[in-house]
N, C-alpha and C positions, 0 to 999 in steps of 0.2 A: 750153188755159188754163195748164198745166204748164209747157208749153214756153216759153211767153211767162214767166213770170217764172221760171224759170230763164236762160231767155237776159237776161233785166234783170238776174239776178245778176251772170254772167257780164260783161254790159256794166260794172258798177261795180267789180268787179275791175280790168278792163283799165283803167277811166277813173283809178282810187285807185291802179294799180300797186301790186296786192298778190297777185301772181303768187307760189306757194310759201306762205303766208300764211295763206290761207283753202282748204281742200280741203272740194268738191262732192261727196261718197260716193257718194249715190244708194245704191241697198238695199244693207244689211247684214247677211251671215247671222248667227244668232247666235250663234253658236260664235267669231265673229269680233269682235263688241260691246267685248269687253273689252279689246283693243290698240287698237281705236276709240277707244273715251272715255278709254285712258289717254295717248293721243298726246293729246288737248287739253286747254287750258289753262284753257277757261271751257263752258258749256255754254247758250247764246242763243236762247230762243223766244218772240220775245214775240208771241204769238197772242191772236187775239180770242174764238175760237170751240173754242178745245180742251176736249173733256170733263170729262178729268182731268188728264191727261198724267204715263204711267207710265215717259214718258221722263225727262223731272225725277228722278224716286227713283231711276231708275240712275245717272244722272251724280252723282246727290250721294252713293251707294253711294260712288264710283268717286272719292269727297271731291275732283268739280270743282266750282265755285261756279257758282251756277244764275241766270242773268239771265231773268225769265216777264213777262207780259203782268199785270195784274191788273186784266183783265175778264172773266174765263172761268176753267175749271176748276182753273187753271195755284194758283188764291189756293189752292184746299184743300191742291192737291200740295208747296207750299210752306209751307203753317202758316201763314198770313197773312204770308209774310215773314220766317218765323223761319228756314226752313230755304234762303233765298235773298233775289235781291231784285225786289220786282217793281215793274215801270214800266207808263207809258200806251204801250201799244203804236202808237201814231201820234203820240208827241211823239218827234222822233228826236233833238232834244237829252237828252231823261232817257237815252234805250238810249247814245248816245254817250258821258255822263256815271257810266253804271252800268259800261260796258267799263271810264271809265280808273280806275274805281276799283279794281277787282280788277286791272289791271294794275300801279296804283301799288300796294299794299296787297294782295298777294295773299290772304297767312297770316289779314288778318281778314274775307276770304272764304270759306276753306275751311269748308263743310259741318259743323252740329251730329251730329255720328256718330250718341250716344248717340238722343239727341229723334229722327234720322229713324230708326233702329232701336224706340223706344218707340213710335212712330205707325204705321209700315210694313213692319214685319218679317214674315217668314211667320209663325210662330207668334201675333202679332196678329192677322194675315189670318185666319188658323184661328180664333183664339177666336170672331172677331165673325161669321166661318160658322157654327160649330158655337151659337150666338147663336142666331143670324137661321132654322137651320133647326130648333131645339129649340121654338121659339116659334107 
């Protein structure tokens, strides 16, 4: 199943001519994460079925502007949309109309710092542990 829709990637690549463009990673250790997310320019998942996705908080750490899904996990990891934008993940004009946005208008993309640091920060993480396990 993998294979298959990586090779439909691939196919849309070569069809769009966007060779150079879009780069295919496939795993990344994480010692390496950080030259990762700082080469891109936006950060694109718009998923149906993700959890949470604690990949969102790093790219927006990393103040990339966050295009998610908002059927699934993706609404909390964003703040309803505060801390990104979310679209219908099967309307592929909203995903194509969320890209030219941050492309035209980068600067009023970039990531609320402060707000994902008050939601997400480790020291947040701890309080609502030390919460969950005193109770």
């Amino acid at each position: 199943m993998m294979r298959k829709k990586k090779l439909r990637i691939e196919n849309l690549i070569e069809q769009y001519q966007l060779h150079g463009k879009i780069i295919l990673t496939g795993f990344i250790a994480d010692e390496d994460l950080v030259g990762h997310y700082n080469l891109a320019d936006v950060y694109i998942m718009p998923s149906e079925k993700e959890g949470f996705g604690i990949t969102f908080i790093e790219a927006l750490y990393y103040r990339k502007p966050v295009i998610a899904g908002n059927t699934d996990g993706s609404v909390d990891a964003l703040l309803n949309g505060q801390l990104g934008q979310l679209i219908d993940p099967n309307n592929k004009e909203e995903i194509k109309q969320a890209v030219k946005n941050i492309i035209h208008q980068p600067e009023k993309y970039i990531p609320n710092q402060p707000l994902l640091m008050e939601h997400f920060s480790y020291p947040v993480y701890q309080k609502k542990w030390e919460k969950i396990i005193h109770e």
